[in-house]
Phi, psi and omega in degrees: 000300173232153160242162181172134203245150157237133180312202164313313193262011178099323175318141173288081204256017180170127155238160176255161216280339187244102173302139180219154194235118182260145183183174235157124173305300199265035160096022188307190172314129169245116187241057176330156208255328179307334222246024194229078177234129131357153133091297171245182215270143188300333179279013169233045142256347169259103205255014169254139186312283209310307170311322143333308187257346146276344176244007178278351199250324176311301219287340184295308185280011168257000175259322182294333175085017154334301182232210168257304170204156177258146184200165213179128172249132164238180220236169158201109161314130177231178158332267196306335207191161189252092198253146194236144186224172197223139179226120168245165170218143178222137167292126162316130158187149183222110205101237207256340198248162191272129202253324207206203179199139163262136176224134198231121155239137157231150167286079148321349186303310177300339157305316204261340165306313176281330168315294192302325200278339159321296214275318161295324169273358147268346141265340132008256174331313188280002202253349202264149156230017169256143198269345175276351169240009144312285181321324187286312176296326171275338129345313189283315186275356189244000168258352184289283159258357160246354191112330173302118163301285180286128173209152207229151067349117175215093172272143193283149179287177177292344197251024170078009210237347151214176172234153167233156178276124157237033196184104204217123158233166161096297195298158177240133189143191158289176180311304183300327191284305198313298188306322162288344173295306193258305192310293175337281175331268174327353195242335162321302204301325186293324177287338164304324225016069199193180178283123180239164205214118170236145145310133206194148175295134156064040147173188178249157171271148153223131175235191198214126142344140154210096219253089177273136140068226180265350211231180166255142180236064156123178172238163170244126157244151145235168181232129172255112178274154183058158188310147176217143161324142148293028193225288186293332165306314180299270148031299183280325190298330191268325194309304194285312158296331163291329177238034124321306211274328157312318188264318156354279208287352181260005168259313211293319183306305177295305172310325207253333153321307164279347157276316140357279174303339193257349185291289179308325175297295163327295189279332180295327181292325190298305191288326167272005154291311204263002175281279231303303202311325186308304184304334189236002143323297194279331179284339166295256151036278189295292169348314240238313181279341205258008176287306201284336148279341166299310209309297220281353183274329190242034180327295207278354181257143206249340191285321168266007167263350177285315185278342191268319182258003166285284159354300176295303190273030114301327165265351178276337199280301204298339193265012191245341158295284203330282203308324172278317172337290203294263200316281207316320180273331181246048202291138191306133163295134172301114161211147217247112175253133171295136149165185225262095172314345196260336184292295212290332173280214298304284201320319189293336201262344172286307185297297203271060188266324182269003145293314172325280194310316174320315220270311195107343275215123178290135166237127215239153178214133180222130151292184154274137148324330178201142185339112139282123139316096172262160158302146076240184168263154193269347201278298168292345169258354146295291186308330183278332169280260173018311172304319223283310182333291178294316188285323156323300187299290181339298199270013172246108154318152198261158236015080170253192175226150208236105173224146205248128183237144144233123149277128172252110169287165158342320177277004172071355176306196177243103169250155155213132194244161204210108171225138183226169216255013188269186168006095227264112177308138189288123223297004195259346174288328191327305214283325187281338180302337166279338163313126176287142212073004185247120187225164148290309210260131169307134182091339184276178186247353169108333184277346183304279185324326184265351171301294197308340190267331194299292178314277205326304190301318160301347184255008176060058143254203173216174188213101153233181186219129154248159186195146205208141157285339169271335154265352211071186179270102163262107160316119211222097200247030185303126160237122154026112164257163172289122181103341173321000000 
């Protein structure tokens, strides 16, 4: 805004045509525009000491050749706004020795706005571990400091290969348009890894990396209506990239937070499963014999050989609960060996072939181009395929077809999807199927589904299921590869 060089003794030896009058309500600096003549001296243009007295200790340590340059920020006030400025000093010289001084003011504000709304949205941020009020916040701090209205969230699936908006303020259309809008873009900056920029009607687009941990877990946009300067588009651009990068760890933070809580909830059911199994052992048990003495006393009789034997397969059920309370509550320690997930399904799928067949149910298969390695143990992830199986074969019509996909995404894992052609699970049922106790299927105990999330989760993957009527029900199993 303004430059202007002086000598040795302080005398004004040069300014530049555009003038700024600095002044302050609480006594700042005063550089008037009348009293800024050549010729005469910058101190009896300075009526405050204190100002005085900085900059006389600036020019010293720039005449010792201490630093290279001084430089400082202060406030001004104007008529309309409260403005922050930046004032350097630099020394003059020629050869070795010091001739003059440069005195340099710029308007910073729009700078020192985004540091504060930078620094407010990162203690936020450290303080939120719920994601909606993560989101709620960087929305808040990013219409604060750049303006923005429209902002999006898009976080990457597990297996890397799509993204969803789980955070949309501002934009306007349907799901599909947004989603043709966004994704592309969001998934450009994540492949950059970097900040990217497109021209759009009536304003600019920006998206940002959102960079966790070892991985990018999703992206961010916003949209700015209307022409903006090239100082405030960049300006928006590090703005967006830093609190890309903040909500990356405040998300990562909030998952981990909610697995914790999803653990501890786990383990507390796991200690009240295996009290309850303990407790309905020994009264089955009794049960079960004094059935069987009845069976053999009253042989000839068919009205108690009918209720005796309704009884047993009533006690044959609670004791095949019991035997799942007891794996649930007590769960096998995890050892983890490299290997091929797809080797431990050839074992699952050689064994159980006459369940299959039984169905009548065709089964399609595709493999990856190449082996992937995992941590896992094969023993407990045979039992989590195995589950996945019986429930599928259950829940397929018979002679239908069964198709088993394995994929290595983009992220080098282990994906795998189990898809069958029945029924569309109900979507109010959807959400719950990994709960313990909670079953659907007449006769189930609630429990499969949720060992099989335990295991899957110990091998640090992850397990989910959509379900649709027009494709079925997929099952979805990714895991971690090694070195991945």
């Amino acid at each position: 805004m303004t430059v202007y060089t002086v000598d040795l003794e302080g005398r004004l030896t040069s300014t530049n045509r555009s003038w700024s009058q600095f002044a302050s309500e609480n006594g700042a600096p005063t550089l008037a525009e009348e009293t800024m003549v050549c010729g005469l001296s910058l101190w009896s243009s300075i009526g405050d000491p204190a100002y005085r007295t900085q900059i006389q200790q600036a020019l010293e340590v720039l005449r010792t050749g201490k630093s290279a340059k001084v430089s400082w920020e202060f406030p001004c006030s104007t008529p309309d706004e409260e403005r922050v400025f930046l004032m350097q000093i630099t020394a003059l010289r020629e050869q070795h020795h010091v001739t003059g001084y440069v005195f340099s003011t710029v308007d910073i504000t729009p700078s020192h706005r985004s540091r504060e709304a930078l620094i407010d949205t990162g203690l936020a941020l450290s303080r939120t571990i719920d994601l909606d009020r993560v989101f709620y916040e960087v929305g808040h701090q990013l219409r604060r400091a750049v303006g923005a209205e429209h902002f999006a969230v898009l976080l990457d699936s597990d297996d890397g290969a799509s993204l969803r908006r789980t955070y949309c303020v501002g934009y306007e259309g349907d799901a599909a348009t947004l989603d043709a809008r966004l994704v592309p873009f969001a998934k450009a900056a994540m492949e950059k890894v970097d900040v990217v920029l497109r021209r759009v009607d009536h304003g600019i687009e920006i998206a940002a990396p959102m960079s966790g941990g070892e991985r990018t877990i999703g992206a961010m946009t916003l949209f700015i209506e209307g022409e903006k300067p090239h100082q405030e588009i960049e300006e928006a651009q590090r703005i967006l990239a830093t609190v890309a990068a903040q909500t990356a760890v405040a998300i990562e933070r909030a998952w981990l937070v909610k697995r914790v809580g999803y653990k501890r909830r786990l383990e507390a059911i796991g200690e009240v499963a295996t009290g309850v199994a303990h407790e309905l052992r020994n009264p089955l048990f009794g049960i079960s014999s004094a059935a069987q003495l009845l069976r053999f006393r009253a042989k000839d009789d068919p009205v108690v050989e009918k209720n005796v034997g309704r009884i047993l397969r009533e006690v044959e059920r609670l004791n095949r609960m019991v035997t799942s309370l007891l794996e649930y509550g007590r769960p096998k320690p995890i050892s983890l060996v490299a290997g091929d997930p797809d080797a431990v399904w050839d074992d699952v799928l050689e064994g159980q072939r006459g369940l299959v067949e039984s169905r009548t149910l065709t089964l399609r298969r595709t493999r990856p181009e190449r082996r992937v390695v995992c941590s896992i143990d094969p023993e407990q992830l045979a039992q989590v395929f195995l589950n996945v199986l019986v429930n599928a074969v259950d829940h397929a019509p018979e002679g239908s077809e069964l198709i088993m996909q394995s994929q290595v995404p983009p992220n080098g894992s282990w994906r795998f999807r189990l898809t069958n052609g029945g029924p569309a699970i109900p979507q109010d049922v959807l959400p719950r199927v990994f709960e313990v106790f909670y079953s659907n299927k007449p006769g189930g105990t609630g429990i499969g589904l949720a060992l099989c999330q335990r295991i899957v989760e110990e091998h640090r993957g992850e397990i989910g299921i959509d379900s649709t009527p027009e494709t079925g029900t997929t099952l979805t199993i990714a895991l971690p590869a090694i070195g991945a």
